[in-house]
Backbone as a printed PyTorch tensor [residue, N CA C, xyz], in Angstrom:
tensor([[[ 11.4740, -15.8430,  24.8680],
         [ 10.1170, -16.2320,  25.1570],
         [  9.9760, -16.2650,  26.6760]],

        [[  9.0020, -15.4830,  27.0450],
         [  9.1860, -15.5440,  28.6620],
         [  7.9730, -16.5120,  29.1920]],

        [[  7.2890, -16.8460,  28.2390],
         [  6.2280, -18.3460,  28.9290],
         [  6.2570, -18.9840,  28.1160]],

        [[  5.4630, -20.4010,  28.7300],
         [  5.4020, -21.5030,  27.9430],
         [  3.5600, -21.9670,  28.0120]],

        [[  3.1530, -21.0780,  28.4770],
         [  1.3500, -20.9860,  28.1620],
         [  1.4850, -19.9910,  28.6780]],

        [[  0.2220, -18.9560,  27.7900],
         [  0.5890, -19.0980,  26.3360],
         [  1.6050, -19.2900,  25.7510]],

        [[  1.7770, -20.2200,  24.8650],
         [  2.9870, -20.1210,  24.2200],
         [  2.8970, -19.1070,  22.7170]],

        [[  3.4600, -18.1800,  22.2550],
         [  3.6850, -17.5500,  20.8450],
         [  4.1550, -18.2590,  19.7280]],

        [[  2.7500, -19.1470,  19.2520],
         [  2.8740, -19.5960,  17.9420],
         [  3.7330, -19.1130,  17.1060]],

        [[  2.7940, -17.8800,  16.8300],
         [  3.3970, -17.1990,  15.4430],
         [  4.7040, -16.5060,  15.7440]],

        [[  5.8590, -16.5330,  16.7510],
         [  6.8940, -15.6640,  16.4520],
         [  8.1500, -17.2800,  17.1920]],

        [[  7.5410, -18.5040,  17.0850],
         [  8.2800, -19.5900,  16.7560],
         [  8.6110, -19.9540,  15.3830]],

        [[  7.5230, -19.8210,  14.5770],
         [  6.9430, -20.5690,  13.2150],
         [  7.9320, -19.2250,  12.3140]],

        [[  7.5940, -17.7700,  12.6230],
         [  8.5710, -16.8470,  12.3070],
         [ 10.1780, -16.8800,  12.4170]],

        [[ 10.1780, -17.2720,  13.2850],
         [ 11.7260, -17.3460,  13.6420],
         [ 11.8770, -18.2120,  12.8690]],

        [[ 11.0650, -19.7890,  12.5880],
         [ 11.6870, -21.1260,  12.0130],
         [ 11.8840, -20.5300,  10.5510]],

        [[ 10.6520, -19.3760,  10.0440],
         [ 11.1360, -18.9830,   8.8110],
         [ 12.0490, -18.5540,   8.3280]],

        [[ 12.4410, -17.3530,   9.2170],
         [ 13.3560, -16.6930,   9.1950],
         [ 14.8630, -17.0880,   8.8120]],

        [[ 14.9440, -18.0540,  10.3600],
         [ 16.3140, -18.5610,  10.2220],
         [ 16.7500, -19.8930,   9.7960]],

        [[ 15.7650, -20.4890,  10.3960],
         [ 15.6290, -21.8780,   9.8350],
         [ 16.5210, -23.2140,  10.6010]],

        [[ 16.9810, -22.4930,  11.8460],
         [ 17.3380, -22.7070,  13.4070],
         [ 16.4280, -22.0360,  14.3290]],

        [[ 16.4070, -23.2130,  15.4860],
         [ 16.2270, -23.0690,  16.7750],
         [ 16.8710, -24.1690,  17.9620]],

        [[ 17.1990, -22.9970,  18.7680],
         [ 17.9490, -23.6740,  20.6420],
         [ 17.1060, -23.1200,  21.3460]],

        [[ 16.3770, -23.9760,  22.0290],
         [ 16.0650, -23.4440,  23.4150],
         [ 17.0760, -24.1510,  24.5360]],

        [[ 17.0490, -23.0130,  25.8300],
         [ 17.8870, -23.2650,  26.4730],
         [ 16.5930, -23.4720,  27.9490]],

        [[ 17.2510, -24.1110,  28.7350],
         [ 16.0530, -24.0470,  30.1840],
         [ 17.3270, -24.9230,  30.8850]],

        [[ 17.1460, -24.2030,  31.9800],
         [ 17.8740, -24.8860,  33.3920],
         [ 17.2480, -25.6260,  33.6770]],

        [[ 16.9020, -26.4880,  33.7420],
         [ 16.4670, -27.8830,  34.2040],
         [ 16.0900, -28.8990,  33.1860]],

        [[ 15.2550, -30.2780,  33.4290],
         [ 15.2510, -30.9820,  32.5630],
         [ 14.3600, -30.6560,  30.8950]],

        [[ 14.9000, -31.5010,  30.1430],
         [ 15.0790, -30.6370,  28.6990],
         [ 13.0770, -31.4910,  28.2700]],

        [[ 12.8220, -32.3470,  28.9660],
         [ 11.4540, -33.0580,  29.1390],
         [ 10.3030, -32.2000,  29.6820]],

        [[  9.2610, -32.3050,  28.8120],
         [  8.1190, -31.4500,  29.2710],
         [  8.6230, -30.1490,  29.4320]],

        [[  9.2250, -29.5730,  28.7520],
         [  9.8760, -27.8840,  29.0720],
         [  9.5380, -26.6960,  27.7870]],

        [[  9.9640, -26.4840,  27.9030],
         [  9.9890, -25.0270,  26.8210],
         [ 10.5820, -26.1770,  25.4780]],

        [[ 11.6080, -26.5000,  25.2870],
         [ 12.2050, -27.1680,  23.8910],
         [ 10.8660, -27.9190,  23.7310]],

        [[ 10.3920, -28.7320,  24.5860],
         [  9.0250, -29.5700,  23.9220],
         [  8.4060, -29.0610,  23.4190]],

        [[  7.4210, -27.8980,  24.0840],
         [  6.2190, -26.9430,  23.6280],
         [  7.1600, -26.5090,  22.3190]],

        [[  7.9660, -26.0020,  21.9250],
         [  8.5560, -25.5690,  20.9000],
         [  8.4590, -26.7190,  20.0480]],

        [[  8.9230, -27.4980,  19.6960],
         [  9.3440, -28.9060,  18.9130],
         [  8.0310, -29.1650,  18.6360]],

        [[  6.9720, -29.2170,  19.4340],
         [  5.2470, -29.4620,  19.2620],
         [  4.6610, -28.2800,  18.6250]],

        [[  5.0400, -27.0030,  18.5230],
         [  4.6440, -26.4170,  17.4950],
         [  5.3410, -26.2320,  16.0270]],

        [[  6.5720, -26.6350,  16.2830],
         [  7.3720, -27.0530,  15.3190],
         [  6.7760, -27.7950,  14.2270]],

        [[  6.5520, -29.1750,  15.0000],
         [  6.0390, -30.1250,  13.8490],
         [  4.6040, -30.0430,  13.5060]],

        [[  3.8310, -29.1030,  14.0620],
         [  2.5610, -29.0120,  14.1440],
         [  2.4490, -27.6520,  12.8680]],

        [[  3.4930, -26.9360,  12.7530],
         [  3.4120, -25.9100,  12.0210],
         [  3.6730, -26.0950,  10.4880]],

        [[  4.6540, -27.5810,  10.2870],
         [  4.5100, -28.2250,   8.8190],
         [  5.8750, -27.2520,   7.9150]],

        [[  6.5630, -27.0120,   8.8380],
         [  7.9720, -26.6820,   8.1610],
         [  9.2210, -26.7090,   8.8460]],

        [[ 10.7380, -27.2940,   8.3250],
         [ 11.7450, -28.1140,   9.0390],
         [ 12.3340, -27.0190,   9.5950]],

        [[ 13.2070, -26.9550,  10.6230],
         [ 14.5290, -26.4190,  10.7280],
         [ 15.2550, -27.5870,  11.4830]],

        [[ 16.5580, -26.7810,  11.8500],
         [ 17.7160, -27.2240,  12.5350],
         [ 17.6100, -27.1740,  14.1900]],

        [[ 16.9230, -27.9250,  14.8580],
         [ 16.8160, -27.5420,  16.1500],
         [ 17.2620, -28.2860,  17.0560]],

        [[ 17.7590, -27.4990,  18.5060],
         [ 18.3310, -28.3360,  19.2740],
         [ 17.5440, -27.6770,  20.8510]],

        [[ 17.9920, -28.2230,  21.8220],
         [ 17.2910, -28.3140,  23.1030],
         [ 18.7030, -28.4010,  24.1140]],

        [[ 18.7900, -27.3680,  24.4420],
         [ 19.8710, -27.4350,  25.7530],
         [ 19.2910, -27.4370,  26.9340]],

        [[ 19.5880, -28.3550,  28.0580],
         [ 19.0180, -28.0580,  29.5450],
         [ 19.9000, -29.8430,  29.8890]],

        [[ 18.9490, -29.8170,  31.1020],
         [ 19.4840, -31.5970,  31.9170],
         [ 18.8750, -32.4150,  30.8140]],

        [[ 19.4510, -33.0590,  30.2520],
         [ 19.3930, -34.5740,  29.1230],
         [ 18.2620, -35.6090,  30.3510]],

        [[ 17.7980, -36.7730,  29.8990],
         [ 16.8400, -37.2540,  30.5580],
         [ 18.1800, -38.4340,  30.6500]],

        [[ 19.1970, -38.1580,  32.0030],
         [ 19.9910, -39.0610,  32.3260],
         [ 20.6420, -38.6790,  34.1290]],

        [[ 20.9980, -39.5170,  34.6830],
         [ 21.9900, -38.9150,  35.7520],
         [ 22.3400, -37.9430,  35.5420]],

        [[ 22.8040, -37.3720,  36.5300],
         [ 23.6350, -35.9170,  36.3660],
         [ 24.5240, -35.9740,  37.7240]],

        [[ 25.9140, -35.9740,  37.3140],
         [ 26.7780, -36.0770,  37.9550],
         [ 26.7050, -34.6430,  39.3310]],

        [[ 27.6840, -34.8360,  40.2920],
         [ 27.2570, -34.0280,  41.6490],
         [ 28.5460, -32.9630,  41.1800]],

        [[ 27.9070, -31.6060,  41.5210],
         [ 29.0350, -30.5650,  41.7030],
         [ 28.4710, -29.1960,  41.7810]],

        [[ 29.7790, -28.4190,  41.8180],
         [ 28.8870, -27.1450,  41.5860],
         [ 28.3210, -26.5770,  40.8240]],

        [[ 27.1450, -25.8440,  41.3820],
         [ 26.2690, -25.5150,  40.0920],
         [ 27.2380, -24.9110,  38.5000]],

        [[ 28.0370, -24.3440,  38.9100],
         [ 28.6140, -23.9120,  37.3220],
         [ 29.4090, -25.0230,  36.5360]],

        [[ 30.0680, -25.8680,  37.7580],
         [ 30.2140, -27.2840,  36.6060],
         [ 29.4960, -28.1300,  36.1900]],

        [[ 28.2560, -28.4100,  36.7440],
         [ 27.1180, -28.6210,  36.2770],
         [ 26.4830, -27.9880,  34.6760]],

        [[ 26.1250, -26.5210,  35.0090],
         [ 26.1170, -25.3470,  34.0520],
         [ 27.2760, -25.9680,  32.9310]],

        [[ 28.0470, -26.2010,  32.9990],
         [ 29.2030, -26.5410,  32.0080],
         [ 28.8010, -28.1740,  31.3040]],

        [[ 28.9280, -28.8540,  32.4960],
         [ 28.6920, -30.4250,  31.8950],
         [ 27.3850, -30.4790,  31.1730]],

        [[ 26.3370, -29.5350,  30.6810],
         [ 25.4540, -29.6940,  30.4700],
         [ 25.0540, -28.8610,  29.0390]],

        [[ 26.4460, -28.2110,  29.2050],
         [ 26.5490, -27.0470,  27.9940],
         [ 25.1800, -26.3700,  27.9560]],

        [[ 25.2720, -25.3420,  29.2720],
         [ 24.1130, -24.5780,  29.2400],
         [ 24.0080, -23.5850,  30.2150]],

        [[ 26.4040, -23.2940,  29.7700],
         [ 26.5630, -21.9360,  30.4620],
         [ 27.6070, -21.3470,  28.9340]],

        [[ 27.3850, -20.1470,  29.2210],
         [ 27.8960, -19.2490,  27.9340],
         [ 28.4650, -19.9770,  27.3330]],

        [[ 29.8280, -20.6510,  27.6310],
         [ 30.9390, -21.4550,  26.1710],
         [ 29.8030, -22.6390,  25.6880]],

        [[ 28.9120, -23.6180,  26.9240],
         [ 27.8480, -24.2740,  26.4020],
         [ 26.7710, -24.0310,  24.6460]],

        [[ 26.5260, -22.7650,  25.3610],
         [ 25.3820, -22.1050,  24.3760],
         [ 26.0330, -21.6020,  23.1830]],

        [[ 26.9020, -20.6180,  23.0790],
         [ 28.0770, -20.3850,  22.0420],
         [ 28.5350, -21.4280,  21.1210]],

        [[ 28.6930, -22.3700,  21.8060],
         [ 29.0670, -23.4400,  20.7940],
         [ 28.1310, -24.1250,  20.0660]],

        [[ 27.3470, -23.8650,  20.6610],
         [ 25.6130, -24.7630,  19.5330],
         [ 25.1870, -23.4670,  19.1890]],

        [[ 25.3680, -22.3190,  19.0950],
         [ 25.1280, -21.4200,  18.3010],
         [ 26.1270, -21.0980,  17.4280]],

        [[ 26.8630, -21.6350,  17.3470],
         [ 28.3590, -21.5390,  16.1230],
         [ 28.0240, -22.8490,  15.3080]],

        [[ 27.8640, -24.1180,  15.8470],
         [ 27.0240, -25.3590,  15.5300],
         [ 26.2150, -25.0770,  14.1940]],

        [[ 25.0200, -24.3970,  14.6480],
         [ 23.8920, -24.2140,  13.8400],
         [ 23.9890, -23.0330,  12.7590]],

        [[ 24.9350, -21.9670,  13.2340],
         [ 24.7790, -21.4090,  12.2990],
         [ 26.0130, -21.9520,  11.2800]],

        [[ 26.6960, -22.8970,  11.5700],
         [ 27.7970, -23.6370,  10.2040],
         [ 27.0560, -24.2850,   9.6550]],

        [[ 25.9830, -24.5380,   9.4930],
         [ 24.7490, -25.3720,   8.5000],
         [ 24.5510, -24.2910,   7.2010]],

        [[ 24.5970, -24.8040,   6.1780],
         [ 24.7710, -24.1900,   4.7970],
         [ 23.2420, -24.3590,   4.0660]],

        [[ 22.4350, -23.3690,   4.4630],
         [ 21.0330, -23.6280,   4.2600],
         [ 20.9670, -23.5130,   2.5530]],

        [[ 20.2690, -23.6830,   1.3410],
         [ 21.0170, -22.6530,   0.0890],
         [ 19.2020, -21.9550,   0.0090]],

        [[ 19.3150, -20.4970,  -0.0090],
         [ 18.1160, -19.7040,   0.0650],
         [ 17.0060, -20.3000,  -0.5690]],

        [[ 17.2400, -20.5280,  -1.5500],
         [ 15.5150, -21.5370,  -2.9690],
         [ 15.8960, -23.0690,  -1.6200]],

        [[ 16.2700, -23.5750,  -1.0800],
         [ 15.7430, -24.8530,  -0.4250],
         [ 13.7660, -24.9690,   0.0210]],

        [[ 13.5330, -25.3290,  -0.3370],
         [ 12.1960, -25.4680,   0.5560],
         [ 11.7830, -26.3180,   1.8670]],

        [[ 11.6970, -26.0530,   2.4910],
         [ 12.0180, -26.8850,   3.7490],
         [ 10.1040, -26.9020,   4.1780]],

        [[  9.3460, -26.3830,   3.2940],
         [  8.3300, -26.6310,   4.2590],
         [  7.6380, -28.1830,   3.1660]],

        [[  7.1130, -28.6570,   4.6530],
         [  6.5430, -30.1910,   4.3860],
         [  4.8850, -29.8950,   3.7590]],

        [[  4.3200, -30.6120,   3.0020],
         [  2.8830, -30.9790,   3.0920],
         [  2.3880, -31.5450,   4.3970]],

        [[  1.6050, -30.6480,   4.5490],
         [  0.9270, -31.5790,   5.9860],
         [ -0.3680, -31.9420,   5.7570]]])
């Protein structure tokens, strides 16, 4: 997704169909960012997945270099890899229905 206004409703709500996971990733804080606008059409769209939000946590952040940073924050390759191995070990079973009444 290369913006966050407009944001692409329909190929979030697609994907949530699809896979039934979502990560967004953003270098900086994980507040007011791309994972929000996502998560807000998420629940606005009236069906579940598995989602997570990688970037700066709404806490301190210890001093270093940017790639140990990138690391402590899991939101450099082994970071992202691993919450994409994460999510896809979730055992969805195909007939589940995951969408809510709204």
């Amino acid at each position: 997704m290369h913006t966050i206004k407009p944001i692409d409703r329909e190929a979030i709500m697609e994907a949530v169909h699809d896979t039934r996971r979502i990560i967004t990733v953003e270098d900086h804080t994980v507040i007011g960012g791309l994972g929000g606008a996502v998560a807000e059409v998420i629940a606005e769209g009236g069906m579940a997945c598995a989602f997570r939000r990688l970037g700066l946590q709404d806490a301190f952040s210890p001093i270093g270099l940017h790639e140990d940073l990138m690391s402590h924050h899991k939101i450099d390759a082994n970071g992202i890899i691993e919450t994409v191995r994460e999510l896809l070990q979730l055992d969805f079973e195909e007939d589940d229905d995951w969408t809510d009444e709204v």
